[in-house]
C-alpha positions as CSV (number, residue, x, y, z in Angstrom):
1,X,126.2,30.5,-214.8
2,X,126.8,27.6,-212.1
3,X,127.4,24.0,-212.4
4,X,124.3,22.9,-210.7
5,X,123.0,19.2,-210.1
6,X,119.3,18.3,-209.0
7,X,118.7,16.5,-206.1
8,X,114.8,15.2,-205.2
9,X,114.2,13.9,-202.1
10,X,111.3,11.7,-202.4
11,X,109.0,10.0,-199.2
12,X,109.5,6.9,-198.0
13,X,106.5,5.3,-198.8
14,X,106.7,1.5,-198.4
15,X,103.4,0.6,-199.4
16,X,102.0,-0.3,-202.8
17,X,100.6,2.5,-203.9
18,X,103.5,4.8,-202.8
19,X,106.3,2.4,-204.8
20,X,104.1,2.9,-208.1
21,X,104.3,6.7,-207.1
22,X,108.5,6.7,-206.8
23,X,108.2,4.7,-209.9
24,X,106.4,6.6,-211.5
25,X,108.5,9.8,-210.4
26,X,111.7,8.1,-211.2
27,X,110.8,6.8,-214.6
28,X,110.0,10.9,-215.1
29,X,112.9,11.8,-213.7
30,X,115.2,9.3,-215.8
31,X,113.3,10.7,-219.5
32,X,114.4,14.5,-218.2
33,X,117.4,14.6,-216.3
34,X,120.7,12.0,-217.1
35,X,121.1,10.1,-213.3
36,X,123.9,10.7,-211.2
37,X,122.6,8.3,-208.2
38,X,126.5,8.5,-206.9
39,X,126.2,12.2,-206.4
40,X,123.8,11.5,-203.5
41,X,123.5,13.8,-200.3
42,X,121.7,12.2,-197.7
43,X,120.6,8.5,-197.2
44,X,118.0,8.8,-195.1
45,X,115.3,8.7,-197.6
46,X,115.0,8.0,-201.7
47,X,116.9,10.4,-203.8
48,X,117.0,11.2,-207.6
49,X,120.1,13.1,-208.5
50,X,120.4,14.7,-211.7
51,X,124.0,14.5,-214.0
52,X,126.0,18.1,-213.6
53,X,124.0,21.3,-216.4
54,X,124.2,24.9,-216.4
55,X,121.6,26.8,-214.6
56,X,119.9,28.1,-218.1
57,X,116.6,29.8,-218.6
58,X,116.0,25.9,-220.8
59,X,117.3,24.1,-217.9
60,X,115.6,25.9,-215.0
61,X,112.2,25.5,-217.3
62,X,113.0,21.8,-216.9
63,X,113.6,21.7,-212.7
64,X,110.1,23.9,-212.8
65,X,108.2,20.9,-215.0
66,X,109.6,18.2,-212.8
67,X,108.4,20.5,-210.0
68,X,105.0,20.2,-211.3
69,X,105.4,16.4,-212.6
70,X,105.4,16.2,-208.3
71,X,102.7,17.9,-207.8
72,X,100.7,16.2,-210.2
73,X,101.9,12.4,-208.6
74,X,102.1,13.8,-205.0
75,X,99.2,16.3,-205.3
76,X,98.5,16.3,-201.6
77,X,102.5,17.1,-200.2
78,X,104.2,19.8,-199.8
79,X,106.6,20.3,-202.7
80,X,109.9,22.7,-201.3
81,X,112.8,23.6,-203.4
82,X,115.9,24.8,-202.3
83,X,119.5,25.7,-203.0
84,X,122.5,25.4,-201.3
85,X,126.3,25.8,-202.2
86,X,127.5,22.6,-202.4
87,X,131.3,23.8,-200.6
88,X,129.2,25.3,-197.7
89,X,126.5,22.0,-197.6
90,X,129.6,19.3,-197.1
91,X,132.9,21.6,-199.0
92,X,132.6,18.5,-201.4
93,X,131.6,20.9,-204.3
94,X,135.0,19.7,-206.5
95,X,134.9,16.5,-205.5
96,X,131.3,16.0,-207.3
97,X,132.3,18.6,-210.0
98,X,129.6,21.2,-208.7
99,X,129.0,24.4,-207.0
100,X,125.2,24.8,-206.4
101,X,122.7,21.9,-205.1
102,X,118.8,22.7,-206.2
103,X,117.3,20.7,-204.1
104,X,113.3,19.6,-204.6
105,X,111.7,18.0,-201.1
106,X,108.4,16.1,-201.3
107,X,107.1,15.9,-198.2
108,X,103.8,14.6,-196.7
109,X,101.2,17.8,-196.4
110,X,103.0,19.7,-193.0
111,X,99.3,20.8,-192.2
């Protein structure tokens, strides 16, 4: 199994009703995941970065609910997950103590 560390990149929405969105992701995020906000990959836009777990069948079912926790908040973006090695992504994958990224985008709708 891999050391793996979830990494959501949120919109930038500046306006009122976008901030109680984040919030309202983060405040998910926080009661599922332990924060590792010093793990960070980009900082071009908000980021939610889950503490180092396993990639269990238990842990996996919990990326897939925060997945849907998105949907629900941001129902009309599109939701893309990814993975990436984290040596190939930046070869920082010791440094932060992991090997794979699983990255969750929530864009606005591409169409």
């Amino acid at each position: 199994m891999a050391a793996c560390r979830l990494h959501v990149f949120l919109p930038d929405d500046r306006d009122e009703t976008g901030a109680e969105k984040l919030e309202q992701l983060s405040d998910e995020f926080e009661a599922t995941f332990l924060s590792c906000p010093d793990a960070a990959v980009q900082e071009t836009s908000p980021e939610l970065v889950s503490g180092v777990f396993e990639e269990t069948p238990e842990n996996v079912e919990r990326i897939d609910a925060f997945e849907a926790t998105c949907r629900d908040v941001f129902p009309d973006a599109d939701i893309l997950r990814t993975r990436q090695d984290r040596d190939v992504m930046d070869g920082q994958a010791s440094e932060h103590g992991y090997e794979v990224a699983i990255m969750l985008t929530v864009t606005s709708a591409l169409v």
